[in-house]
N, C-alpha and C positions, 0 to 999 in steps of 0.2 A: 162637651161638658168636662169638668175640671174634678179630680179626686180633690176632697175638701180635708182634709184630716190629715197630717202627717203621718197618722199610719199605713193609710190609704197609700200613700208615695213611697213611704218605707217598702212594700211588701212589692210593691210595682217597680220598684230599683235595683230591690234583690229579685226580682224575677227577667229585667231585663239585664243582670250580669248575666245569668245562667236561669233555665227552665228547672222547676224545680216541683215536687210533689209538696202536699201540703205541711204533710209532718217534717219534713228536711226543710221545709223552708220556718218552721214556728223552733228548729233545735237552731239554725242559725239567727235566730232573734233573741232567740236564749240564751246562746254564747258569746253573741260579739258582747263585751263589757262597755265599750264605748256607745253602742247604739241601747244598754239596756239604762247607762244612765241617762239618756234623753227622755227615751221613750217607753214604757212596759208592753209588750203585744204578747197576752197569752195563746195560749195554742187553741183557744175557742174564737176569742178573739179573729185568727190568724185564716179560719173558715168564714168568717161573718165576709171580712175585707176580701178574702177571694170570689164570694158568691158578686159582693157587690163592683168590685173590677169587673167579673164576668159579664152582670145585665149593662155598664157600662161600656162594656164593649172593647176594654183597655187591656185583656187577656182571653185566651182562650184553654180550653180544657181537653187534651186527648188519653182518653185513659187505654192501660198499658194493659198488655196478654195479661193473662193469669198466668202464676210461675208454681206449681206445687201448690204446697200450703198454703203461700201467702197469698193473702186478697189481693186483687185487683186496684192498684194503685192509679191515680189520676196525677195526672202530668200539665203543668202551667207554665205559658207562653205569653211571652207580653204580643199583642198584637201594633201593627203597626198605628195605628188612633193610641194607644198605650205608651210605644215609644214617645210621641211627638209629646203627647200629655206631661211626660214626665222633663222631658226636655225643656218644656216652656215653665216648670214648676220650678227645675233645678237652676235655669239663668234668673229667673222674676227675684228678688229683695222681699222681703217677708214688709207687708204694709204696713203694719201695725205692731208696734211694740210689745206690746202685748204678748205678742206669739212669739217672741225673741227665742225663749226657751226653748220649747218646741219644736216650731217648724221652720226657724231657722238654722238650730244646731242639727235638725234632720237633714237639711237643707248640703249645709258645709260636710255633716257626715258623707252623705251618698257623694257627694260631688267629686270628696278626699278620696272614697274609694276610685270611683270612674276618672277623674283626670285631675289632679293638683290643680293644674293649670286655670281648670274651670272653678275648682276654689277659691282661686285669688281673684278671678272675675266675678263673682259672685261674691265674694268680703268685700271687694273695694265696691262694687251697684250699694250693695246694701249700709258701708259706709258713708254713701255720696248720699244715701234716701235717709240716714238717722241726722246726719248732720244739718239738713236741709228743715227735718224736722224739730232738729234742737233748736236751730236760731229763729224759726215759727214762734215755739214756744218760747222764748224766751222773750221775744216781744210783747206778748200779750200781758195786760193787766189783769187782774181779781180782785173784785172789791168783799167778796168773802174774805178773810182767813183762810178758814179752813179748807177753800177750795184752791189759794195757792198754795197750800202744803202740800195737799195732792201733787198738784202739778211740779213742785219743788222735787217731790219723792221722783215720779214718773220722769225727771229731766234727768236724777240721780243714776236712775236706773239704764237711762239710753246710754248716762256716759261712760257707765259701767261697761255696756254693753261694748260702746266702742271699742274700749282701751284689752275688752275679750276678743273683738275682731283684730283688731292688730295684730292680737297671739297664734290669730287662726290662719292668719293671712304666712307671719313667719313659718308656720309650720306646714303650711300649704307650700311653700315656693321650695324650703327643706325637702317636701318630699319630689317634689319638681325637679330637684336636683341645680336649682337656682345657683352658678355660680357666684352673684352680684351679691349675695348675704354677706357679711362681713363674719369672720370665725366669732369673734365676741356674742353677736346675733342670736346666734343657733344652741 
């Protein structure tokens, strides 16, 4: 079974950089600025997604000696069903445009932090599935109006999208350390 929510994959990507307790993982949700303009994951939130990774079976939970005063803290582990899950989320193209915003700028996030490289394979899939999709639609007739507006909008929107992968791709291959960029490029 597949984490369905890009939050779900968020907190499962930061836990397979590094194991992490659950308040240290909801103060790095709070700070990275890049992932807080995709996504908002409060720190209630941040226990909901770990209960539900855990009956998932995508992490696990070892909780830590007691130290003094402070309580007993719980320690989160991506499990291996966890890894692969998140592997297969992080190479798939986001289906649907729709979730452009979302979970595929979650998508390009995690990927930028774990491997460039795997960024630019993941901008160009989901470059190869928007374009595949545009020339779809653009075939298609409406004898509505107002329901090829829509669709006007919604073509609008992918090519937007594109012309943001492009940006994502150069700054993926940038952090790659891609010598083939041209200096202008960058």
């Amino acid at each position: 079974m597949q984490a369905d929510w890009p939050a779900e994959n968020i907190v499962l990507a930061l836990l397979c950089e590094r194991p992490m307790h659950g308040y240290e993982l909801a103060q790095v949700v709070k700070t990275e600025a890049a992932l807080r303009a995709i996504w908002r994951i409060e720190l209630s939130e941040v226990y909901f997604l770990l209960r539900k990774l855990l009956k998932l079976g995508f992490i696990t939970e070892h909780a830590e000696a007691e130290s003094g005063t402070r309580p007993r803290r719980v320690l989160y582990t991506p499990t291996l069903a966890g890894q692969a899950a998140l592997e297969a989320w992080l190479t798939t193209p986001e289906k649907y445009p729709r979730n452009l915003r979302t979970a595929l700028l979650a998508r390009v996030y995690l990927a930028l932090r774990r491997d460039p490289a795997l960024a630019v394979q993941l901008v160009d899939a989901q470059k190869a599935h928007l374009t595949g999709w545009l020339e779809r639609e653009r075939d298609r007739a409406y004898e509505d109006s107002l329901v090829a507006v829509i669709h006007r909008f919604r073509e609008a929107q992918v090519e937007a999208a594109l012309a943001a992968l492009d940006e994502l791709r150069r700054l993926a291959l940038e952090r790659a350390g891609d010598p083939t960029i041209p200096a202008a490029a960058t």
